[in-house]
Kinemage of the C-alpha trace (Angstrom):
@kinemage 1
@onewidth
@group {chain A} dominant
@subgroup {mainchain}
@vectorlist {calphas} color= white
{ca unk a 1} P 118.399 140.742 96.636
{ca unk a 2} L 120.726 137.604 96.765
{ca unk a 3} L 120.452 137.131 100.336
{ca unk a 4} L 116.200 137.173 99.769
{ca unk a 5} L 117.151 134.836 97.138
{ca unk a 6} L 118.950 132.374 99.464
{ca unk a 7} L 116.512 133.006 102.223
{ca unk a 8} L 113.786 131.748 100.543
{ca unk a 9} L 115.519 128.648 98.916
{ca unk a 10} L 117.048 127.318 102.479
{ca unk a 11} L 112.920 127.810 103.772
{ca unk a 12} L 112.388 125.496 100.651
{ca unk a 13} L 115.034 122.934 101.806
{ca unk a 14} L 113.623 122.522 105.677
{ca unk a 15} L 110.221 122.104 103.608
{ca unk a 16} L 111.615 119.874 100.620
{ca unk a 17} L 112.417 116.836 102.894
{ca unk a 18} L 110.019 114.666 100.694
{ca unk a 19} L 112.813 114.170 97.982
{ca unk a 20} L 111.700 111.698 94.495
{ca unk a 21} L 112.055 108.068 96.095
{ca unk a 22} L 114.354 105.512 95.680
{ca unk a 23} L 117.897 104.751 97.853
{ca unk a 24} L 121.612 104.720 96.984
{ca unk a 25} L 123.530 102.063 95.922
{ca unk a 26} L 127.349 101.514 95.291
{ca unk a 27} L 128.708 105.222 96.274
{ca unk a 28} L 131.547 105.903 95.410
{ca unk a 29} L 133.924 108.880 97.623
{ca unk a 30} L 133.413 112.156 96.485
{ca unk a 31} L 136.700 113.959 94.819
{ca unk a 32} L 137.148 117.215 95.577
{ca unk a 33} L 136.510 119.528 92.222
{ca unk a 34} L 139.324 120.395 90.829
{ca unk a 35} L 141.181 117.190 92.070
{ca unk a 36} L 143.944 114.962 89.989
{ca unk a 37} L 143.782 111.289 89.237
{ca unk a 38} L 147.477 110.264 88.221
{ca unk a 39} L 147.945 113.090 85.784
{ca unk a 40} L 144.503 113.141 84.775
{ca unk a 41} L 141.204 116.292 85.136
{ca unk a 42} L 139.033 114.654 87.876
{ca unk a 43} L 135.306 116.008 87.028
{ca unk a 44} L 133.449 115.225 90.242
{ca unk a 45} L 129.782 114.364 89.299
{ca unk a 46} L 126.562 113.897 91.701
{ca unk a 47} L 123.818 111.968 90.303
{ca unk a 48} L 121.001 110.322 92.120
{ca unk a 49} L 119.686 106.580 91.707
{ca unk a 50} L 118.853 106.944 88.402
{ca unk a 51} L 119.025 102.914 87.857
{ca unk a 52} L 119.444 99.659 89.931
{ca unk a 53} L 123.280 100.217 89.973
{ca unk a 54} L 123.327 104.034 89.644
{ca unk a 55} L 127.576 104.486 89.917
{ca unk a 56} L 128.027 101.643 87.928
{ca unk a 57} L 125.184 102.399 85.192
{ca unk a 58} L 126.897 105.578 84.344
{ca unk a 59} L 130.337 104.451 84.756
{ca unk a 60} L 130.032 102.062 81.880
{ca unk a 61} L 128.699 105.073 80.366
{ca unk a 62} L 131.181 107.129 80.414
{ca unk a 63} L 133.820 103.932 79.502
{ca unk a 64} L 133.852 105.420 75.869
{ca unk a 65} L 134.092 109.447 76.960
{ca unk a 66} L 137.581 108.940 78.930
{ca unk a 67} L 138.918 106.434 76.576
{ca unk a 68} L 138.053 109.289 73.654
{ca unk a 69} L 139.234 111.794 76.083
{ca unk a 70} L 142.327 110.298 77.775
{ca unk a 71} L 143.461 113.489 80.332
{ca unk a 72} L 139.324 113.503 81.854
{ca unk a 73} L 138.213 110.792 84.462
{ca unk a 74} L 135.140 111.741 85.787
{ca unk a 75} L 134.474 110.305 89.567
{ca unk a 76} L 130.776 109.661 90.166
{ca unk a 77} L 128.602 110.097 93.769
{ca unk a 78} L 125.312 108.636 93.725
{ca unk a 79} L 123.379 111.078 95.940
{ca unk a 80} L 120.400 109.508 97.485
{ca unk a 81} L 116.689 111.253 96.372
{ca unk a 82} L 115.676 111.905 100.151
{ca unk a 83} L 118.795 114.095 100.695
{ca unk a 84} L 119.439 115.335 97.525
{ca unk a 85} L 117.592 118.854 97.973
{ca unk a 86} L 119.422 119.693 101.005
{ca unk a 87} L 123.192 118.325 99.696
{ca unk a 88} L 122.638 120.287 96.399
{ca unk a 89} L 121.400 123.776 98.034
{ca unk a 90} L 123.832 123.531 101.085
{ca unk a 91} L 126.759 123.091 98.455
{ca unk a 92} L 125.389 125.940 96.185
{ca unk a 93} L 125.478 128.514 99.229
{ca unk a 94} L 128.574 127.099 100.818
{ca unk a 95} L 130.423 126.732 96.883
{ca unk a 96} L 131.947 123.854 98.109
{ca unk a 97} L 130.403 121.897 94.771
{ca unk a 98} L 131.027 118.881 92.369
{ca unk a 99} L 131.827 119.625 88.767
{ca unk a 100} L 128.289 118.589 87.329
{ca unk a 101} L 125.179 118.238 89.323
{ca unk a 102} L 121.803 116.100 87.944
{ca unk a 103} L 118.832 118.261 89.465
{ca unk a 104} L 115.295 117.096 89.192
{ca unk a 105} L 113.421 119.168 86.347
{ca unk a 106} L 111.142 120.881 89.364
{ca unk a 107} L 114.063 121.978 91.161
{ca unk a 108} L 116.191 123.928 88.589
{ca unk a 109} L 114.053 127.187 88.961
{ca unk a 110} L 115.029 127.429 92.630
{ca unk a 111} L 118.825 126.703 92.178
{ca unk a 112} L 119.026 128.717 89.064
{ca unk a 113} L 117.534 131.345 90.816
{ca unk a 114} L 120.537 131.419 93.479
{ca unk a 115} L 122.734 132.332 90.818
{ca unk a 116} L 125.061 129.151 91.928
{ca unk a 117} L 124.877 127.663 87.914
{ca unk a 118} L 126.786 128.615 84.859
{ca unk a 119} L 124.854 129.582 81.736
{ca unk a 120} L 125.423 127.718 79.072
{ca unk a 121} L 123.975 129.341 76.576
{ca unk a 122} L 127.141 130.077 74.506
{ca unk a 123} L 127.496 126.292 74.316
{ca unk a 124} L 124.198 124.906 73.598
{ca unk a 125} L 125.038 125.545 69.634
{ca unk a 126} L 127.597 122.461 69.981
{ca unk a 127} L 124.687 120.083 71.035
{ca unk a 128} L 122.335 120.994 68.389
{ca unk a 129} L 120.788 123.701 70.192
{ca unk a 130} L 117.087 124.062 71.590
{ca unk a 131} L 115.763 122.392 68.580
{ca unk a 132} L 117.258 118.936 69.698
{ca unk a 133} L 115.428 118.853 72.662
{ca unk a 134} L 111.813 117.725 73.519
{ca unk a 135} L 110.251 121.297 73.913
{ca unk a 136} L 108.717 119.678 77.359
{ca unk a 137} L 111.778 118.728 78.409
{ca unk a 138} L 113.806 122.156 77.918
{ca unk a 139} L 110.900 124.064 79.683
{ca unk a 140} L 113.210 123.390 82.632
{ca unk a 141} L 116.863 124.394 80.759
{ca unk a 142} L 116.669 127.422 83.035
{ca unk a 143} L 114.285 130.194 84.150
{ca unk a 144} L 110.978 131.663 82.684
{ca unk a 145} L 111.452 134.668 80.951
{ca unk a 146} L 115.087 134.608 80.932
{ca unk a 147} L 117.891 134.391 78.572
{ca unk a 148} L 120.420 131.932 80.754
{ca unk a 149} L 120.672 127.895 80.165
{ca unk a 150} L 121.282 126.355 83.313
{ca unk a 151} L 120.818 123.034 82.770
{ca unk a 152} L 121.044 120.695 80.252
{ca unk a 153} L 118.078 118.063 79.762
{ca unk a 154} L 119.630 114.907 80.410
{ca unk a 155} L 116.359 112.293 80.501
{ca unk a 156} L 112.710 112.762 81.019
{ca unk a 157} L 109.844 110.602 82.784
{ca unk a 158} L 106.382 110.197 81.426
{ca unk a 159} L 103.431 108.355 82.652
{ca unk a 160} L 101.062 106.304 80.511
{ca unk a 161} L 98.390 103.675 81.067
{ca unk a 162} L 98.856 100.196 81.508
{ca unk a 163} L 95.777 97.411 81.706
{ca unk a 164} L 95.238 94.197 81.278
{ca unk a 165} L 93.768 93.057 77.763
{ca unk a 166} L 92.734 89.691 79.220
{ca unk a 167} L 90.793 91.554 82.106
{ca unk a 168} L 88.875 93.694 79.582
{ca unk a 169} L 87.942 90.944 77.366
{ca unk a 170} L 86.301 89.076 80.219
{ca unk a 171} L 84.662 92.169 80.815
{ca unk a 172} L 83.697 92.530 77.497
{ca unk a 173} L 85.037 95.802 76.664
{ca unk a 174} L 87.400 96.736 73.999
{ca unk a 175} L 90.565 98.204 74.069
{ca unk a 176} L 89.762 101.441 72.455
{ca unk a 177} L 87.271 102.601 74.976
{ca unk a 178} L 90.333 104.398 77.508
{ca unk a 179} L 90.807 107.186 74.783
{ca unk a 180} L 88.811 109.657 76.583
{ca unk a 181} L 87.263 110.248 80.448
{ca unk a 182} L 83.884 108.974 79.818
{ca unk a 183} L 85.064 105.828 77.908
{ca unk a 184} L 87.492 105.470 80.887
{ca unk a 185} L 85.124 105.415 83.665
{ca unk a 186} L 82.908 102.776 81.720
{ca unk a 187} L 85.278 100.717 81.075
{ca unk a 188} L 86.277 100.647 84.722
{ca unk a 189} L 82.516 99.971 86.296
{ca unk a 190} L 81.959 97.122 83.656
{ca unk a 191} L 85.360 95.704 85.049
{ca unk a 192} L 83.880 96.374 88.591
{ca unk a 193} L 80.208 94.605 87.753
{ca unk a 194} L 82.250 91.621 85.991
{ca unk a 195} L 84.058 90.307 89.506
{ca unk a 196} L 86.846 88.911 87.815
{ca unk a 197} L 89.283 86.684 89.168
{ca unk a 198} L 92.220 85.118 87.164
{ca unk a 199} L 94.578 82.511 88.464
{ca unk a 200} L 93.012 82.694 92.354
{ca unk a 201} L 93.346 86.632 92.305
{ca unk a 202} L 89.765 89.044 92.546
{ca unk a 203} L 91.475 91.648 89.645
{ca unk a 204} L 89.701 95.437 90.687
{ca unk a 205} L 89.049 98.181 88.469
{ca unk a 206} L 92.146 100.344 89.310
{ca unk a 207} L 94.889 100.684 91.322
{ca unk a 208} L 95.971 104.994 92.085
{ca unk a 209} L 98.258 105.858 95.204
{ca unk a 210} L 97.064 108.320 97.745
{ca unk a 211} L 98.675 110.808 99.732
{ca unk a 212} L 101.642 108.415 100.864
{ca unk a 213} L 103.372 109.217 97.569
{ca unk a 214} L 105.920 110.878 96.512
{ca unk a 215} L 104.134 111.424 92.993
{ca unk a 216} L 100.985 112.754 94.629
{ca unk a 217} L 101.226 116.486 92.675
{ca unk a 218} L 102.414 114.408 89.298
{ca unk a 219} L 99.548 112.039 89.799
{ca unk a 220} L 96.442 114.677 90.033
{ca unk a 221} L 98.310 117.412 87.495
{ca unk a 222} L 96.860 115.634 84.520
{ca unk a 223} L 93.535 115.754 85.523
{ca unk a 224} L 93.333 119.150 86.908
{ca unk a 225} L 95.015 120.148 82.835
{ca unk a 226} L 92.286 117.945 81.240
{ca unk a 227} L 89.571 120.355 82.807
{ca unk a 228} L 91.247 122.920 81.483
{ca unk a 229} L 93.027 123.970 84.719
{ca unk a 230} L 96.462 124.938 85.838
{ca unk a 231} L 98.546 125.809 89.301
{ca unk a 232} L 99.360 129.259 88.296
{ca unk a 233} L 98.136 132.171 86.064
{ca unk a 234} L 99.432 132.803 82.729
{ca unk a 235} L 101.388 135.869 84.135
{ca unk a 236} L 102.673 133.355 86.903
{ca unk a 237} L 101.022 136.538 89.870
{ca unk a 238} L 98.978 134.202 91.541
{ca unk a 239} L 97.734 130.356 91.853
{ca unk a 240} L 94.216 129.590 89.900
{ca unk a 241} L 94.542 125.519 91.713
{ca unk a 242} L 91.179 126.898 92.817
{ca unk a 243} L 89.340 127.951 89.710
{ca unk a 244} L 86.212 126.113 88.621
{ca unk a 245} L 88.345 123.763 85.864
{ca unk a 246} L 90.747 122.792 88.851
{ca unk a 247} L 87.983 121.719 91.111
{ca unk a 248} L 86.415 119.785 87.852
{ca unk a 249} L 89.188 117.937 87.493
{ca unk a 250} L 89.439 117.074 90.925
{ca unk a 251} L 86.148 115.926 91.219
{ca unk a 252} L 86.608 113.530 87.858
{ca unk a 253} L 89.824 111.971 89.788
{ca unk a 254} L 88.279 111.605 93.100
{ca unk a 255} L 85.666 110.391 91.890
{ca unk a 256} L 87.119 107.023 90.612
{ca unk a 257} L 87.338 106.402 94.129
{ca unk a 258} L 84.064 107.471 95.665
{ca unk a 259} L 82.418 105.110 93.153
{ca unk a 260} L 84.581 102.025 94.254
{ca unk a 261} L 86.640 101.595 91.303
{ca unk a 262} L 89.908 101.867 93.494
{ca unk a 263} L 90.203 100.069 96.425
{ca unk a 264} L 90.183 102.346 99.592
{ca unk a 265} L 93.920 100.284 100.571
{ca unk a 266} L 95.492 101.818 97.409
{ca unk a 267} L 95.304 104.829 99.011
{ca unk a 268} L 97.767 104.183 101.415
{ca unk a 269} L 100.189 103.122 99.133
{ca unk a 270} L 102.770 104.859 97.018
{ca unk a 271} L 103.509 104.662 93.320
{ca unk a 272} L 105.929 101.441 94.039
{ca unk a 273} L 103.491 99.686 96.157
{ca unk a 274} L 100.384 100.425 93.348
{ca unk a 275} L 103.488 98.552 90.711
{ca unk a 276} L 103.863 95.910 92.385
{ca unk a 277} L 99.703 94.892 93.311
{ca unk a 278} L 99.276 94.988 89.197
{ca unk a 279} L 101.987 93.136 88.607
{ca unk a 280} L 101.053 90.549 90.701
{ca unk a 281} L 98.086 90.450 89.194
{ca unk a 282} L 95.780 92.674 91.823
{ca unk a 283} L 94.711 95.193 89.535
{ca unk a 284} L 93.070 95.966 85.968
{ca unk a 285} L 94.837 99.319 85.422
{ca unk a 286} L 97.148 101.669 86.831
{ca unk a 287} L 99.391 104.681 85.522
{ca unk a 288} L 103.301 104.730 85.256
{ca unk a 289} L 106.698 105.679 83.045
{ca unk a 290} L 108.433 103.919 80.853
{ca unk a 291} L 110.735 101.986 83.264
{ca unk a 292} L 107.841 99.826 84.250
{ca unk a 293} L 108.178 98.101 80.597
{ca unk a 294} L 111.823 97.232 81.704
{ca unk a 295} L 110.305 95.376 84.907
{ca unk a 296} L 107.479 93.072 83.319
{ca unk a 297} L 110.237 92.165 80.438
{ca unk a 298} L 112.840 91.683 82.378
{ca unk a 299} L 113.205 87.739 83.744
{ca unk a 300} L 112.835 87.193 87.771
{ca unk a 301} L 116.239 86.223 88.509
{ca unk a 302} L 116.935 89.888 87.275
{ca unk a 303} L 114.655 91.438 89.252
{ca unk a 304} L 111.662 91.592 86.553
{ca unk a 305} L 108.499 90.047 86.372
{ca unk a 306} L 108.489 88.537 82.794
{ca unk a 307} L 106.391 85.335 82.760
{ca unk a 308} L 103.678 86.465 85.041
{ca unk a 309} L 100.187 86.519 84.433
{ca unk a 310} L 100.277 90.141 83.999
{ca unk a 311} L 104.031 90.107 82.016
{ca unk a 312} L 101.631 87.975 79.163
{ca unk a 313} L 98.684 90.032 78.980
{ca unk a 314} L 99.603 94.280 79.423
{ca unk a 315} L 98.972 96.822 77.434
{ca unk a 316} L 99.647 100.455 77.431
{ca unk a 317} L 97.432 103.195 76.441
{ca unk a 318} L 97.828 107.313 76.430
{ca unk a 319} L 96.261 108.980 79.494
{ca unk a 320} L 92.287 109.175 78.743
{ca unk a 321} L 91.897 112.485 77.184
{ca unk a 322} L 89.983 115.132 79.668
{ca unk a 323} L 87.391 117.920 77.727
{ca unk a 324} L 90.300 120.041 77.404
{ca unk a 325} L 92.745 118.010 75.681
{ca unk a 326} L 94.734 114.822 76.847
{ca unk a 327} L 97.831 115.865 78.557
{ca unk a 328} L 100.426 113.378 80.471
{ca unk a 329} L 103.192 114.829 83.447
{ca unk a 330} L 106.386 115.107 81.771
{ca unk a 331} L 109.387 115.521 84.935
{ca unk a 332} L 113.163 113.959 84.846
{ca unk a 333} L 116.404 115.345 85.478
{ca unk a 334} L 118.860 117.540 83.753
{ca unk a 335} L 122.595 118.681 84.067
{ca unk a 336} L 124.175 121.359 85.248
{ca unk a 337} L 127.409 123.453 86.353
{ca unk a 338} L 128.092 125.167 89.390
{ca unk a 339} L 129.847 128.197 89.295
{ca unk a 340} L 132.411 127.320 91.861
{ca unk a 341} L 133.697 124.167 89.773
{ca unk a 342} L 136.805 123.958 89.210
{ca unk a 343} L 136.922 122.256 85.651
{ca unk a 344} L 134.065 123.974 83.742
{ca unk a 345} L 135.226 122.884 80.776
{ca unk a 346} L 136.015 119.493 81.262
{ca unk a 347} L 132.604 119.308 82.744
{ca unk a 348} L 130.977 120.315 79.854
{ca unk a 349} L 132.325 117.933 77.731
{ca unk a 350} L 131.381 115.066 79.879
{ca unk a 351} L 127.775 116.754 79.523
{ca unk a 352} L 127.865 117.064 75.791
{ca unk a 353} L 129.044 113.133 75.457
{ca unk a 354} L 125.964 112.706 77.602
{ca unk a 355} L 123.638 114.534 75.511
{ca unk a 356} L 124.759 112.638 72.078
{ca unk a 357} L 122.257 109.945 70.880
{ca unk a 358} L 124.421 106.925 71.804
{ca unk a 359} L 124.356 107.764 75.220
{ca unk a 360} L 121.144 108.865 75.293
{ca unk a 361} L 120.115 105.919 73.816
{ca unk a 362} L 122.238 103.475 76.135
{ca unk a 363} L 121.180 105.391 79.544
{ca unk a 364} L 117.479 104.534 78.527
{ca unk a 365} L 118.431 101.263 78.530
{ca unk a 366} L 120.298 101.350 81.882
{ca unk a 367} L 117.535 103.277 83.351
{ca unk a 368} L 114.105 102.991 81.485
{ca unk a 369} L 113.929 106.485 81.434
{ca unk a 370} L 113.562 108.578 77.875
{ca unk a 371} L 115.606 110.548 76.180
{ca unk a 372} L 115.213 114.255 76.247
{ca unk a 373} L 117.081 114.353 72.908
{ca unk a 374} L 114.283 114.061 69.741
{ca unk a 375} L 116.154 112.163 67.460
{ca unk a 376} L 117.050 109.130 70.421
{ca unk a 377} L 113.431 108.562 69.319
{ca unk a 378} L 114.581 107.485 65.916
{ca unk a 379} L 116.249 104.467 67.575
{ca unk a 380} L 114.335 100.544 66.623
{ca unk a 381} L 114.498 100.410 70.667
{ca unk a 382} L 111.782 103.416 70.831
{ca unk a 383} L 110.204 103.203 67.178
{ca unk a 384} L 110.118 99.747 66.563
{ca unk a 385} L 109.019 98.579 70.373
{ca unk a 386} L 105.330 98.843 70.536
{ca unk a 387} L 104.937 99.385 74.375
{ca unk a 388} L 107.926 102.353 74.287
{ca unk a 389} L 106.242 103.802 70.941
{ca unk a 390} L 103.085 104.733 73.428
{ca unk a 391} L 105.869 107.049 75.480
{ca unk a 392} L 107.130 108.377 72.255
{ca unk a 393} L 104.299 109.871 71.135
{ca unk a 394} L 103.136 110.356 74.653
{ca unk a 395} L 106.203 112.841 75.525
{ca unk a 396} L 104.369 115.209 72.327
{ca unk a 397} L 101.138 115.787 74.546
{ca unk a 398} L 103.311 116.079 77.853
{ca unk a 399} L 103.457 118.745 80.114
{ca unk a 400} L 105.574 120.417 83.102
{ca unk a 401} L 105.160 122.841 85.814
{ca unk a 402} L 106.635 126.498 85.192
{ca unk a 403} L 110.261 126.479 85.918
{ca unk a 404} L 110.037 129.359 88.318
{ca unk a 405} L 111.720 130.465 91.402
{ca unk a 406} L 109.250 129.924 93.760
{ca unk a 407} L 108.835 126.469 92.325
{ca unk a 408} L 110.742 124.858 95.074
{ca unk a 409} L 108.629 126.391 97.427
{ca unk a 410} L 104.912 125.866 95.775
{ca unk a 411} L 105.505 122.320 95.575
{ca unk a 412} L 105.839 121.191 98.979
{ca unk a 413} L 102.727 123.283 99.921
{ca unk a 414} L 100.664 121.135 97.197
{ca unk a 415} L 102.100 118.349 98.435
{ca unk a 416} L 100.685 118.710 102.015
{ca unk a 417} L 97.579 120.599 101.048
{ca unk a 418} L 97.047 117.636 98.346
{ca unk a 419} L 96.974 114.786 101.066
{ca unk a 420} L 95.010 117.013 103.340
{ca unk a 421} L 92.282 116.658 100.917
{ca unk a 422} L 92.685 113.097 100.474
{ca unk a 423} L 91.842 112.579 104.031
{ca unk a 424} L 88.792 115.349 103.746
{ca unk a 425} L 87.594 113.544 100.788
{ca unk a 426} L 87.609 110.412 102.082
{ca unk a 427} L 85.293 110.813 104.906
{ca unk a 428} L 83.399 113.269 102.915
{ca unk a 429} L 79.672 112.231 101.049
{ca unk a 430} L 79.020 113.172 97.577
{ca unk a 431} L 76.773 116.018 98.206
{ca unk a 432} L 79.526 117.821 99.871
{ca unk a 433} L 82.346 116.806 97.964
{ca unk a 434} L 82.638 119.314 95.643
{ca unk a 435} L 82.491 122.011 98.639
{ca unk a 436} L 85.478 120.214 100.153
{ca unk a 437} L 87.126 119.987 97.304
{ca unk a 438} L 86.659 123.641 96.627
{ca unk a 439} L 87.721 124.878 100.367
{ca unk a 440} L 91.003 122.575 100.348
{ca unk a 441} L 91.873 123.942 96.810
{ca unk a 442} L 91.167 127.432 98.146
{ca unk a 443} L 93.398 126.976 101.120
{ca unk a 444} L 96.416 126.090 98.988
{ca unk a 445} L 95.736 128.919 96.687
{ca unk a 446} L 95.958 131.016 99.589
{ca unk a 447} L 99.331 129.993 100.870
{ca unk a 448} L 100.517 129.683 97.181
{ca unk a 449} L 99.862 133.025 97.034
{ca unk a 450} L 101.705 134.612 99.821
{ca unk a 451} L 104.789 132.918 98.472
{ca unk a 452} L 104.523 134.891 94.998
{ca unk a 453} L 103.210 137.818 96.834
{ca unk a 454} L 106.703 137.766 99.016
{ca unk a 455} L 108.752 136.998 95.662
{ca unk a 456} L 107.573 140.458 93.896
């Protein structure tokens, strides 16, 4: 049974090459586990760019944990997102690990399922237990069904919807028209019949990235759970990303383009590219996480875009609720132990420093990220902010995928059966679209299937 196990998670690494974005910065050499600095417990950590200065970030961090805890220096590796899939599962089946390891939230079904983590159930108690957590967030402590922790929630990412409140009052709209699908979609074509242009800039409807993105599942999953559908059946047997409520989703998403209230050229463009054309000013709308507050705060010379047209005039609104309920992606990362680490213990106190509410509070900060910690919410930097207060209550209507192990698996295959129907769509007229839709959604189900078929 192991060796299935680890046969089907190395297929999911050649597959996985996609990784979560973003490069490395400021690596620093990795200690072996188990190592000695002058006396001290070296607890070797990977984490991946979480932040602008990632090692640093986290180092500063931790300034407080190895002062508290004098005989503990933890040695950081910043572990870049395109690789990360491959480093972590070639170290799990080789056992030649760090001490801690951040995973993405999609990912710790497939590693847990190697049986390369440490459950940490016994210790969750000292960290206030389940009941601390976001219940979105510890969907992904470990797998479905089972009794084992493997993985702490560290931070989570949410998406929300940011406009421009000087667009829609040329338009002549107000704000509280985005709250639902319909008042969504007006809103946008009164944008679209307004031609607006601000400060030398034609501002269109909506900016969404196509197949060229990283986010491409994360994008469409809220639309597909607004019809009412899912990726897999309740009893997690086989995919339903083909039932009628899927397809209805799919059609309300796609749509938005067919009508020309996103530019065809967004399409090519991934969620960083689709940033940066509304904050220059290109577009009305788009969705993101909470880090994009940091960037249209934040002054140029540090790398934000406060004083801009856009910086003056956004907004943020909760994604427009579908006709089964308004739902948002919920991902981020959590923390975990390999088996073969040498200082388990040690390790775990570095992770229960991380999980307290000053550091959960601080690494928001750093990162932009949320906490996956409730009561970091109770902080003035999340309550009393009134763009961040949008992702608070936002992270209550948030959703994840199942944390199976197949997982790692099923999401490449959406991935590349997702942009395949970006292309079909595109060339496609409206009185076939919803057949296309309904084939390429039907081909995906099909391969999702044989995976769970091979997994029973």
């Amino acid at each position: 049974m192991r060796s299935l196990k680890l046969a089907v998670v190395m297929l999911a690494v050649s597959i996985l090459g996609f990784g979560c974005g973003g490069g490395t910065s400021g690596k620093s050499a990795p200690v072996p586990a188990g190592g000695s600095d002058a006396g001290s417990t070296v607890v070797n950590m990977w984490v991946m760019p979480n932040s602008l200065e990632p090692v640093k970030d986290i180092e500063a961090l931790l300034a407080e944990f190895e002062k508290e805890n004098p005989g503990i220096k933890v040695k950081i590796t910043s572990v870049d997102w395109g690789s990360a899939w491959t480093k972590i599962t070639t170290a799990a089946t080789s056992g030649d690990t760090p001490d801690i390891v951040q995973l993405g939230s999609t990912w710790v079904g497939a590693i847990s399922a190697m049986g390369a983590l440490v459950d940490l159930k016994d210790k969750v108690s000292e960290i206030g237990g389940e009941a601390a957590f976001l219940p979105v967030a510890w969907v992904s402590s470990g797998l479905e069904g089972g009794k084992a922790v493997t993985s702490i929630p560290w931070f989570v990412d949410c998406r929300a919807l940011y406009y421009r409140s000087d667009v829609l009052k040329k338009a002549g709209v107000p704000e509280g028209g985005l709250a639902e699908w319909a008042g969504f979609e007006s809103t946008l074509n009164k944008i679209k019949e307004s031609d607006i242009e601000i400060d030398g800039i034609k501002v269109v409807p909506l900016g969404i990235p196509g197949k060229n993105d990283w986010n491409v599942i994360h994008n469409i999953a809220p639309w597909i759970w607004g019809a009412g559908g899912d990726f897999l059946s309740k009893d997690r047997k086989t995919s339903v990303i083909n039932s009628q409520a899927a397809v209805d989703g799919m059609m309300y998403y796609v749509g938005l383009v067919k009508k020309g209230l996103v530019p065809l050229d967004a399409l090519e463009l991934n969620t960083a590219q689709v940033s940066s054309n509304f904050n220059n000013g290109s577009y009305s709308m788009y969705f993101d996480g909470p880090y994009e507050v940091k960037t249209l705060t934040m002054p140029a010379e540090q790398g934000g875009t406060a004083g801009s047209i856009t910086s003056r005039n956004f907004a943020i609104a909760p994604y427009p609720a579908g006709p089964k309920g308004r739902f948002a992606f919920v991902g981020g990362s959590n923390l975990a132990i390999f088996k073969s680490a040498k200082n388990k213990e040690a390790a775990w106190q570095v992770i229960k420093f991380l999980s307290g509410n000053k550091s959960q509070v601080t690494y928001a900060k750093s990162t932009g990220f949320l906490p996956s910690v409730k009561t970091a919410f109770e902080d003035p930097y999340f309550s009393n902010d009134p763009y961040r207060k949008v992702f608070k209550e936002a992270v209550n209507y948030g959703r994840t995928y199942p944390c199976v192990s197949s997982w790692g698996i099923i999401e490449p295959i959406l991935v590349r059966r997702l942009g395949i129907l970006w292309d079909h769509v595109l060339v496609t007229g409206d009185a076939d679209l919803k057949k296309v839709i309904k084939s390429d959604l039907d081909a995906a189900a099909k391969e999702i299937n044989q995976v769970l078929s091979s997994r029973k």
